[in-house]
Backbone as CSV, one residue per row, in Angstrom:
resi,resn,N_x,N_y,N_z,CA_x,CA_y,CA_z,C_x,C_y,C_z
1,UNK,19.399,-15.593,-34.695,20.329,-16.634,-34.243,20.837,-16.279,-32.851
2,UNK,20.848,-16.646,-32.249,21.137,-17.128,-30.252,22.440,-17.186,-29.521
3,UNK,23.431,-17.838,-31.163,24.593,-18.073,-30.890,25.756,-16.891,-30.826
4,UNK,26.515,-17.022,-29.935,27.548,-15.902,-29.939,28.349,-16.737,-31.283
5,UNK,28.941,-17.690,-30.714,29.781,-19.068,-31.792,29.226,-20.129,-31.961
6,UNK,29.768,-20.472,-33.303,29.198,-21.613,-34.106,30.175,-21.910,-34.621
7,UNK,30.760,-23.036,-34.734,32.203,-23.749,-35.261,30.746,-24.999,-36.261
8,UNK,31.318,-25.167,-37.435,30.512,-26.310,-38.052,31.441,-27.645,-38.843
9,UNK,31.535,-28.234,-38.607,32.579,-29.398,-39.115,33.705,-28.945,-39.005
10,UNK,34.134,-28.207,-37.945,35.578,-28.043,-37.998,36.878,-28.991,-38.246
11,UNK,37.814,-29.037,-39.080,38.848,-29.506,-39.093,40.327,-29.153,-38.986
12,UNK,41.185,-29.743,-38.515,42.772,-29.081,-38.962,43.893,-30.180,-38.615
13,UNK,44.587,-30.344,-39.742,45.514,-30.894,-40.128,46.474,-30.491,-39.786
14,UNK,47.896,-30.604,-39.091,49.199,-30.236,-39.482,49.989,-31.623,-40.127
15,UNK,51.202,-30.598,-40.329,52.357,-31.544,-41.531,53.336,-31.978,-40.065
16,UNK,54.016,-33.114,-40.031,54.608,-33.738,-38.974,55.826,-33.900,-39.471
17,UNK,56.985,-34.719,-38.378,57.737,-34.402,-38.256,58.136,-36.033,-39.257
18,UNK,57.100,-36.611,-39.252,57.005,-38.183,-39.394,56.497,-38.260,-40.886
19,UNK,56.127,-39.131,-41.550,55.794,-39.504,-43.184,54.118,-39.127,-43.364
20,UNK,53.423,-39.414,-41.863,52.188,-38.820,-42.072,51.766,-37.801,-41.538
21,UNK,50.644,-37.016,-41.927,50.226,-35.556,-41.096,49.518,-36.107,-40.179
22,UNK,49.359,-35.001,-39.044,49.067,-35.181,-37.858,47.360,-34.230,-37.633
23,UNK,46.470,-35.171,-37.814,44.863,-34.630,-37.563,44.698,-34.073,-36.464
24,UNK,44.214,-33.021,-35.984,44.038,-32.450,-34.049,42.255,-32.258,-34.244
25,UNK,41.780,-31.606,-34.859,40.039,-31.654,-35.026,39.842,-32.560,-36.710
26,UNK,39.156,-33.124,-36.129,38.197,-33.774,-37.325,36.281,-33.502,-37.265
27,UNK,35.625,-32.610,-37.675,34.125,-32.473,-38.091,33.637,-32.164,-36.381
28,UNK,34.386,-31.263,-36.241,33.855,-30.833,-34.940,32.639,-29.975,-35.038
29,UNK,31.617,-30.020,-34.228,30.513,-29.125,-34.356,30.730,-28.392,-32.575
30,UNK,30.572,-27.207,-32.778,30.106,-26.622,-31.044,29.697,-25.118,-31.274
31,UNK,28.810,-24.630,-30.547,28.057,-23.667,-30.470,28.500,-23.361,-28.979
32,UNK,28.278,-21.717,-28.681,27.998,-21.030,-27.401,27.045,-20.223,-27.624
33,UNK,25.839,-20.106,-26.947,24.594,-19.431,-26.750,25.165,-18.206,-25.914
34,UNK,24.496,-17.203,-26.326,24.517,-16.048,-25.821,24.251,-15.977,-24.178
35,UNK,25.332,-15.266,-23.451,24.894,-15.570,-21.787,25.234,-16.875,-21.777
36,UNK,26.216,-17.620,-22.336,26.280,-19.186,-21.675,27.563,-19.402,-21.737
37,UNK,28.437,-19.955,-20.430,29.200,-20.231,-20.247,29.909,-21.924,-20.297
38,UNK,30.606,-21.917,-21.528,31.020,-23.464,-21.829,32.312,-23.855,-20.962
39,UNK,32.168,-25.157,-20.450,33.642,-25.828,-20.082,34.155,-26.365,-20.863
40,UNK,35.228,-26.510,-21.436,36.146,-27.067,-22.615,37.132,-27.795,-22.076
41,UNK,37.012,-29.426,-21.897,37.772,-29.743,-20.781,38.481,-31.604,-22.209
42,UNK,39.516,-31.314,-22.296,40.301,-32.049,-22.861,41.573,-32.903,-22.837
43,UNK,42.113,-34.392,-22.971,43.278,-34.427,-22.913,44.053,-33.624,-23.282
44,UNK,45.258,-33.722,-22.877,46.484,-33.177,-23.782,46.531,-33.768,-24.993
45,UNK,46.992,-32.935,-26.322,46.906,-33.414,-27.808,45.677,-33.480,-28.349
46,UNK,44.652,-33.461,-27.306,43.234,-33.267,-28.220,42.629,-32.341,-28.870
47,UNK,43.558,-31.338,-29.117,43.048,-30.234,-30.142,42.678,-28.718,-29.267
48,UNK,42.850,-28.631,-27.882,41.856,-27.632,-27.182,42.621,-26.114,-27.681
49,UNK,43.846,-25.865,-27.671,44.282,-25.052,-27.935,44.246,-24.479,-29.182
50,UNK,44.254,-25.803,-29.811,43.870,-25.029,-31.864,42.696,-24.719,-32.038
51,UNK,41.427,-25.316,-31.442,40.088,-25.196,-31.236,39.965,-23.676,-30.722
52,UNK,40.593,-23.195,-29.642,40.610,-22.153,-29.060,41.000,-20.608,-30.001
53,UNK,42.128,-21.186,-30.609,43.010,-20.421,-31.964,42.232,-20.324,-33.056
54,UNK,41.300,-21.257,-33.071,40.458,-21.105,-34.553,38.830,-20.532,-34.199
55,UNK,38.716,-20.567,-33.028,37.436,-20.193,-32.066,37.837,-18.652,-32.334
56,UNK,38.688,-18.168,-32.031,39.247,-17.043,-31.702,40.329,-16.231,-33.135
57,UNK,39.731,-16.849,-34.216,40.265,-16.028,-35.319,41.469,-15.613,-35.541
58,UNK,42.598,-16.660,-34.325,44.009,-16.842,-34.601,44.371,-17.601,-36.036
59,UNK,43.720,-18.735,-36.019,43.871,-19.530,-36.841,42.709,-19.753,-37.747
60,UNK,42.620,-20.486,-39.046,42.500,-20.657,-40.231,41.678,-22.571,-40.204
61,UNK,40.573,-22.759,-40.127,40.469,-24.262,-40.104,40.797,-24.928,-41.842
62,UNK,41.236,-25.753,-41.685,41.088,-26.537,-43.295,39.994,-26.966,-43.877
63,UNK,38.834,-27.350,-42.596,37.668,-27.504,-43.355,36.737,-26.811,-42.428
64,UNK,35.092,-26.715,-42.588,34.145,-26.911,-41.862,33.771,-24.664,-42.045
65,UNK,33.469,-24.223,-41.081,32.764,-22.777,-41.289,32.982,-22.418,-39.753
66,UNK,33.341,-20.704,-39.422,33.237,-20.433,-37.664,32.562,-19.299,-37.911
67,UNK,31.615,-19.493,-37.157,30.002,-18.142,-37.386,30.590,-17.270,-35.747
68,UNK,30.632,-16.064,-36.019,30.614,-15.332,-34.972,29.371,-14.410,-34.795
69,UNK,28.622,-14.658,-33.983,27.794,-13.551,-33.847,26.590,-13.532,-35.520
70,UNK,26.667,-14.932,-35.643,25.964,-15.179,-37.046,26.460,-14.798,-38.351
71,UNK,28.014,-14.238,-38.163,28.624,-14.161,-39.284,29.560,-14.966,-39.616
72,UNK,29.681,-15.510,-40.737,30.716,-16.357,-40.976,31.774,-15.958,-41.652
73,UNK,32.967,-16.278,-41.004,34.578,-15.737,-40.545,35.245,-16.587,-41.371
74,UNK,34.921,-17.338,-42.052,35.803,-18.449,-42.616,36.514,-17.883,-43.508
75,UNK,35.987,-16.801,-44.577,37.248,-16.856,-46.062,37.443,-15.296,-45.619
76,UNK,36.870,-14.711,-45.015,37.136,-13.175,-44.714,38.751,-12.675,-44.722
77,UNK,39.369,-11.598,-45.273,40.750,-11.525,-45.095,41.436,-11.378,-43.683
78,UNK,42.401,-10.832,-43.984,42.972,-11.334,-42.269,42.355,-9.803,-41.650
79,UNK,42.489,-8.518,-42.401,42.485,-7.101,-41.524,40.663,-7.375,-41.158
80,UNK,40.158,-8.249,-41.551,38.548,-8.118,-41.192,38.379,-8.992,-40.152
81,UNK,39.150,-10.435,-40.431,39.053,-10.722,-39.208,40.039,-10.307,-37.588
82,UNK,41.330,-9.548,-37.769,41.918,-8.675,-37.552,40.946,-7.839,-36.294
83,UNK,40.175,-7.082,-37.416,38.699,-6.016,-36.544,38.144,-7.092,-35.658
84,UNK,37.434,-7.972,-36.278,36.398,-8.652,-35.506,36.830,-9.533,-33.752
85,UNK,38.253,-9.901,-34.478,38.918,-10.280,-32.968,39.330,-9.238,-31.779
86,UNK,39.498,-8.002,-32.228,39.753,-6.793,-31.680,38.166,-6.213,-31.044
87,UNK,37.226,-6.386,-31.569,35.966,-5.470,-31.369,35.322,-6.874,-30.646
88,UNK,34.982,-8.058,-30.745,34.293,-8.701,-30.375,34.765,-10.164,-29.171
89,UNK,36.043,-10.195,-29.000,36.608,-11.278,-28.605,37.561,-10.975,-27.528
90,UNK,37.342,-11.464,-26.448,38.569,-11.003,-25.106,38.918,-12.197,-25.024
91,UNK,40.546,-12.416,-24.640,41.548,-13.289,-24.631,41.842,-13.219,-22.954
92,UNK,41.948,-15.068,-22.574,42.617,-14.400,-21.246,43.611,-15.924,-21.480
93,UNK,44.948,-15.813,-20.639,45.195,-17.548,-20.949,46.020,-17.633,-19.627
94,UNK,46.966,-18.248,-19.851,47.328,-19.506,-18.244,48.081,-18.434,-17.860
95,UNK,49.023,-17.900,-18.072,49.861,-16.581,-17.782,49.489,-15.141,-17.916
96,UNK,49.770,-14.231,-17.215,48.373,-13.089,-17.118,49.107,-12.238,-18.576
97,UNK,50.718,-12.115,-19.212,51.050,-11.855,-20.475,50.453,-9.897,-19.920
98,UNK,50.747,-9.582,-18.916,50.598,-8.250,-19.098,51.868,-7.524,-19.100
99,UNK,51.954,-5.947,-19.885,53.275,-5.347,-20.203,53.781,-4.399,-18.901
100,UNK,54.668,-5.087,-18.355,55.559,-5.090,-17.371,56.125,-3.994,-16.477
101,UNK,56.265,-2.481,-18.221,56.436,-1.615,-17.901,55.299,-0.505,-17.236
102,UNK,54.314,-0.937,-17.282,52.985,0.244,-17.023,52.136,-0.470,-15.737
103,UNK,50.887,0.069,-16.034,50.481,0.456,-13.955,49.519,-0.837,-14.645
104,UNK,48.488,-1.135,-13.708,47.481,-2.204,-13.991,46.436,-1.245,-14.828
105,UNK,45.998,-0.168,-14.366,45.412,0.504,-14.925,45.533,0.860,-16.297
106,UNK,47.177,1.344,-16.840,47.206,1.486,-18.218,47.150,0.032,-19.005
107,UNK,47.397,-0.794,-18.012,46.967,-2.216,-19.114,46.022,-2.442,-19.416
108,UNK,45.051,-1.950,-18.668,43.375,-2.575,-19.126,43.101,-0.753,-20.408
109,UNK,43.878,0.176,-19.765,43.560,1.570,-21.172,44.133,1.124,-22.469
110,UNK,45.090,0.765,-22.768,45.847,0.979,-23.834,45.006,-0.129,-24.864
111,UNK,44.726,-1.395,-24.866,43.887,-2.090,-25.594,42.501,-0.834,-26.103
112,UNK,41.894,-0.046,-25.022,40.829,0.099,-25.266,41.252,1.616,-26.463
113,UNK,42.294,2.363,-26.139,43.065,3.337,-27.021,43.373,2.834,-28.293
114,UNK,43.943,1.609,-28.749,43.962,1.050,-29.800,42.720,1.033,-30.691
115,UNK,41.732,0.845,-29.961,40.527,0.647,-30.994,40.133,1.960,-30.704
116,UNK,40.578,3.098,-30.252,39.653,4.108,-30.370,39.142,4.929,-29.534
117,UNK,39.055,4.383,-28.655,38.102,4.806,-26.943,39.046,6.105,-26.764
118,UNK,37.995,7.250,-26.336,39.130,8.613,-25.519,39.891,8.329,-24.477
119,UNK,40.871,8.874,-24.095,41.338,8.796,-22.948,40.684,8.504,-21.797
120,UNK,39.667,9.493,-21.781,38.945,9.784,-20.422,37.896,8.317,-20.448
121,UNK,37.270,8.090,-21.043,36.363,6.765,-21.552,37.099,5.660,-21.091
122,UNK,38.457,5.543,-21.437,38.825,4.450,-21.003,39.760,4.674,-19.969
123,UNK,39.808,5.370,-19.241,40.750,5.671,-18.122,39.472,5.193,-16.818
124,UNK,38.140,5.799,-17.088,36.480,5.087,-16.252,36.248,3.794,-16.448
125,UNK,36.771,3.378,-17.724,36.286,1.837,-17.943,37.275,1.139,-17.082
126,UNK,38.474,1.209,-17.434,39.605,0.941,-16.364,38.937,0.537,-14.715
127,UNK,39.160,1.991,-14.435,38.811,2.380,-12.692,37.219,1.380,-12.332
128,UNK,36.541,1.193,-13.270,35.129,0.640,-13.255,35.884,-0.890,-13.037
129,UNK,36.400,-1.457,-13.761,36.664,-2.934,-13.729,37.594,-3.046,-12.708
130,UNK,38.462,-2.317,-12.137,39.434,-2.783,-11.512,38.793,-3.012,-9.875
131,UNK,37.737,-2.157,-9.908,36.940,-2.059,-8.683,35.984,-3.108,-8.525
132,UNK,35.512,-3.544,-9.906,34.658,-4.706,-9.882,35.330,-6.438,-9.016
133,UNK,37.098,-6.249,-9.482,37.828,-7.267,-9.115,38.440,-7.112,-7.519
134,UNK,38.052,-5.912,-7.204,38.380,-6.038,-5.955,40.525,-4.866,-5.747
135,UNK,40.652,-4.709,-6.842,41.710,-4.122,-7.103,42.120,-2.543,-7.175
136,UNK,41.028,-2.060,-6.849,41.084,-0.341,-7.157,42.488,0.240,-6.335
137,UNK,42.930,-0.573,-5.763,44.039,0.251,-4.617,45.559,-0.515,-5.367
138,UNK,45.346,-1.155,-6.302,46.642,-1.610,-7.053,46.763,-0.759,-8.373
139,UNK,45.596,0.166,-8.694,45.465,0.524,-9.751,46.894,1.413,-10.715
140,UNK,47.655,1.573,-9.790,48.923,2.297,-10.450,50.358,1.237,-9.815
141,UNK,50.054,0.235,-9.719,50.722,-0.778,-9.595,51.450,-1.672,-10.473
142,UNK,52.295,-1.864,-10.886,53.037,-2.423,-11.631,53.091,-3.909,-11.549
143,UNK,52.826,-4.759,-12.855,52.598,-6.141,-12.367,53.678,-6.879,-11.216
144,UNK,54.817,-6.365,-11.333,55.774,-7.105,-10.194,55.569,-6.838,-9.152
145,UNK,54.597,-5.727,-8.760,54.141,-5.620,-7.200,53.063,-5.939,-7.143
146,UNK,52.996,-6.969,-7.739,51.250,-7.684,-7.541,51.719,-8.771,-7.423
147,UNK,50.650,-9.866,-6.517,50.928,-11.210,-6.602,49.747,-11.657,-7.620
148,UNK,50.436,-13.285,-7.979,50.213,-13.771,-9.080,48.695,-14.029,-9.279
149,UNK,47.716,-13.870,-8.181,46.606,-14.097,-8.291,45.802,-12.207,-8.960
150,UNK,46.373,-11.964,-8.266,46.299,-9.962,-9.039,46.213,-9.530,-9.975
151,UNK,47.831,-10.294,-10.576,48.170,-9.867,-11.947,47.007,-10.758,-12.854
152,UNK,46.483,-11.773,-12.559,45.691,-12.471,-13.492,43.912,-11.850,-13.353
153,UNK,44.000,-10.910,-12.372,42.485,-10.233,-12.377,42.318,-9.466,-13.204
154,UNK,44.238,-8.461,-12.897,44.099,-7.520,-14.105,43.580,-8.063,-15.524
155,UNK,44.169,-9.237,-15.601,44.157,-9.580,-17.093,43.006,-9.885,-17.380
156,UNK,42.095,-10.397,-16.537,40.234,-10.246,-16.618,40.096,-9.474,-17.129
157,UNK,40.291,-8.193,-16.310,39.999,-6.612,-16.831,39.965,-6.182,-18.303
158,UNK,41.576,-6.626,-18.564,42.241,-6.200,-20.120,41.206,-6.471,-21.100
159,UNK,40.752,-8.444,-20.667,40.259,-9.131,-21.681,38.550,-8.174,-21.998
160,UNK,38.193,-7.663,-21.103,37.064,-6.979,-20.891,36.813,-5.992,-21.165
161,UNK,37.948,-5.191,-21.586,38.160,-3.685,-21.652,37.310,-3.131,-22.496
162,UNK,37.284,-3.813,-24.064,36.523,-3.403,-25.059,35.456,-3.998,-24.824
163,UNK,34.718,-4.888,-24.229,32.974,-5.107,-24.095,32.889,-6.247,-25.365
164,UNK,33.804,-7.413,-25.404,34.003,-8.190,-26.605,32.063,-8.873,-25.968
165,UNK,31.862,-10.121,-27.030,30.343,-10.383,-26.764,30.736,-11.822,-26.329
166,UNK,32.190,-12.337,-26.608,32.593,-13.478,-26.014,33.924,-13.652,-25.540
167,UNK,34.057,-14.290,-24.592,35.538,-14.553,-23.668,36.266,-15.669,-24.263
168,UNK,37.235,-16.049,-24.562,38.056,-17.535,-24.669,38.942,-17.420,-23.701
169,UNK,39.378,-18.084,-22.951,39.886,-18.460,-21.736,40.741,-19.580,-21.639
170,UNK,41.934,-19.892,-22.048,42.629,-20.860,-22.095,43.346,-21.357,-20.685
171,UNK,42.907,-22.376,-19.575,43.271,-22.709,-18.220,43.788,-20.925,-17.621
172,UNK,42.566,-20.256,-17.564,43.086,-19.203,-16.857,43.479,-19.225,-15.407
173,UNK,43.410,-19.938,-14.618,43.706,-20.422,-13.567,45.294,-21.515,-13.134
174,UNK,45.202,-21.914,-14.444,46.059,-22.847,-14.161,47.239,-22.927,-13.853
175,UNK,47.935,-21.639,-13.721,49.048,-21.037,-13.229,49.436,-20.929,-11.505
176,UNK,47.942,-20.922,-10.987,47.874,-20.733,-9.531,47.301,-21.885,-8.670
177,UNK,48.079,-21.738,-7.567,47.811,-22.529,-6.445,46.300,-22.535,-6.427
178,UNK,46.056,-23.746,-5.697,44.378,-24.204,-5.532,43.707,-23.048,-4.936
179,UNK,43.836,-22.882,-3.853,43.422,-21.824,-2.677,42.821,-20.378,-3.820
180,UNK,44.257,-20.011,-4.525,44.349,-18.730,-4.952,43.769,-19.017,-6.352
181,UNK,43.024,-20.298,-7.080,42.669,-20.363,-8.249,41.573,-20.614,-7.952
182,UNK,40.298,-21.276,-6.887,39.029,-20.712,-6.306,38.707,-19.575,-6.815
183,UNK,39.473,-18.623,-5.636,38.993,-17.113,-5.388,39.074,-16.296,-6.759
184,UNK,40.117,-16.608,-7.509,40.148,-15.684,-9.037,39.305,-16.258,-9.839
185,UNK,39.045,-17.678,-10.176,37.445,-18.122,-10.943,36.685,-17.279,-9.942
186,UNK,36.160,-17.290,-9.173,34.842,-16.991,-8.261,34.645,-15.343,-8.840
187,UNK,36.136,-14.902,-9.559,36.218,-13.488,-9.699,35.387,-13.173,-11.252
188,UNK,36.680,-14.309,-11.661,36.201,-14.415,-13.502,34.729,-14.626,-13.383
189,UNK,34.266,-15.987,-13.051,32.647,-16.165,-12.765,32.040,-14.408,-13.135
190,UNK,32.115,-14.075,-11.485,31.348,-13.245,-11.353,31.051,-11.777,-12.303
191,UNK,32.312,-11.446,-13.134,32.590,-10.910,-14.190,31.951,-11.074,-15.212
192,UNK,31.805,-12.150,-15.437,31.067,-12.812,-16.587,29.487,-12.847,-16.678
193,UNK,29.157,-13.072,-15.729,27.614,-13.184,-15.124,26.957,-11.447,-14.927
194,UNK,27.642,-10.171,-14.664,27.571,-9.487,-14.330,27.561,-8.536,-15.869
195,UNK,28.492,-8.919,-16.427,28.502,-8.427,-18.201,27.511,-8.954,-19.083
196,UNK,26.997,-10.210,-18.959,25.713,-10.678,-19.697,27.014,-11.751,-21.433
197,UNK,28.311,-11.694,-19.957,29.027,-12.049,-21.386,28.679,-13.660,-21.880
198,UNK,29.339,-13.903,-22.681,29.629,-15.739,-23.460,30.643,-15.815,-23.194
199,UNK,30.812,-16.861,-22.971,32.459,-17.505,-22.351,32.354,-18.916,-22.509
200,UNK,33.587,-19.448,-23.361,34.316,-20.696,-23.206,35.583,-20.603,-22.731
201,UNK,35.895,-21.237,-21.866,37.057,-21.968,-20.945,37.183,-22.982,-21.024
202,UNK,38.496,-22.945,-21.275,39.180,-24.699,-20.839,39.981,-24.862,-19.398
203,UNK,39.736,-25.497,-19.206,40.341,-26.155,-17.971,40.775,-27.874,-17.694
204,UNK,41.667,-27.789,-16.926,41.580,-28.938,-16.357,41.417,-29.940,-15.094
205,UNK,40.469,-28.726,-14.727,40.117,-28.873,-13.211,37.918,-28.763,-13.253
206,UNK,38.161,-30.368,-13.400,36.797,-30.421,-13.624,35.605,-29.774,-12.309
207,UNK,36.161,-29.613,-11.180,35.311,-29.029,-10.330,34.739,-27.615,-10.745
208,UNK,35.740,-26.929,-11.479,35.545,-25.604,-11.784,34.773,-26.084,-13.096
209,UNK,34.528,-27.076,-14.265,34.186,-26.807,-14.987,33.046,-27.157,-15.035
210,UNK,32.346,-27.857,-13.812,31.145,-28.456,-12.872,30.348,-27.178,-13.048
211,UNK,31.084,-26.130,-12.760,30.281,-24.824,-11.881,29.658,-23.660,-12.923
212,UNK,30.198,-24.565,-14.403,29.919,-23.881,-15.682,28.291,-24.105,-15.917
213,UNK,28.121,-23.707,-17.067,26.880,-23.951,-17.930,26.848,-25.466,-18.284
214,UNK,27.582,-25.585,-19.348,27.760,-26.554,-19.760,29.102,-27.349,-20.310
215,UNK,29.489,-28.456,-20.479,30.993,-29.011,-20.036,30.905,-29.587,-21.467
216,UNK,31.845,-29.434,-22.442,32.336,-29.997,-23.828,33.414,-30.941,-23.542
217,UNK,33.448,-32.232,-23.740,35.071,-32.344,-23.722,35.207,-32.867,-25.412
218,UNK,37.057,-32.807,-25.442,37.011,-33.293,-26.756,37.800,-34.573,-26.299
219,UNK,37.586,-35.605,-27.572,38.883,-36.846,-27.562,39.811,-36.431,-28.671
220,UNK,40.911,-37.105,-28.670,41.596,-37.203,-29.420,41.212,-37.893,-30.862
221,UNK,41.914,-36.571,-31.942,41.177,-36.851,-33.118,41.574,-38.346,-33.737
């Protein structure tokens, strides 16, 4: 099987505030091929974020099956899927969400210490990515002395740290000015292409999602 992900009739329901529940996916089907980079480009309310949450083994669908890597994740308990989001899945989203107190460098180590990696292993993996982004001279830098296009490279890095086999990317850009949200896709891009990774992104800046593989949008369920 080819596919990094496989979502198969996905569905999800929530309970509302109103007399009826509120549908966000109904029998969604989408796949990402290995090495292929998807655009996920949606109204607001059309589901992209729960899609993303249930893509990404946050969330729980009500109906349908999510194959990772040809395994299917659907009834698995939480500490298994727990592992699998930890070992196989890098997170990046609209805000770079890095911890405030430490250097750029220990942000992209400490994920990789959690699962295991030696010190020294991931102190190289670190110094390796930060150089890839163009950042090696911020490397003991603290996110508040970075500007906002910086702090979101680091967070490339983080999402990368462990060698997941697919990216989810929620408007990673979308935080930054035009100018400065070019040059950090052109970064992510090149990251991606260079790892042999899978990546879905959403965005809402269809030029960037032009420059993808291939462009998903959803409607409203």
């Amino acid at each position: 099987m080819n596919d990094v992900l496989r979502l198969e009739g996905v569905g999800k329901t929530y309970a509302a505030d109103g007399p009826s529940p509120v549908t966000v996916l109904a029998g969604l089907d989408l796949s990402v091929a290995r090495g292929e980079v998807v655009a996920l480009v949606a109204p607001s309310g059309a589901g992209k974020s729960t899609l993303l949450h249930i893509a990404g083994l946050l969330d729980t669908p009500d109906t349908g099956r999510v194959f990772l890597g040809g395994r299917d994740m659907t009834g698995l308990p939480d500490r298994a899927r727990t592992e699998a989001r930890r070992r196989e899945l890098g997170f990046v989203y609209q805000f770079h969400h890095l911890l405030p107190e430490f250097s750029a460098a220990e942000n992209i180590v400490l994920p990789q210490l959690a699962d295991g990696v030696s010190p020294r292993v991931a102190q190289t993996r670190a110094t390796d990515l930060l150089g890839r982004v163009g950042l090696s001279h911020r490397a003991d830098h603290r996110p508040a002395q970075m500007s906002g296009g910086e702090q979101q490279r680091v967070a490339f890095c983080r999402a990368l740290a462990n060698q997941p086999a697919l990216l989810l990317a929620d408007e990673p850009t979308g935080n930054l000015d035009p100018e400065t949200s070019d040059k950090v896709f052109d970064v992510l891009m090149t990251l991606v292409r260079e790892t042999g990774l899978s990546a879905l992104i959403a965005t809402h800046n269809h030029a960037l999602a032009a420059r993808m593989d291939r462009v998903v949008r959803l409607t409203a369920a």
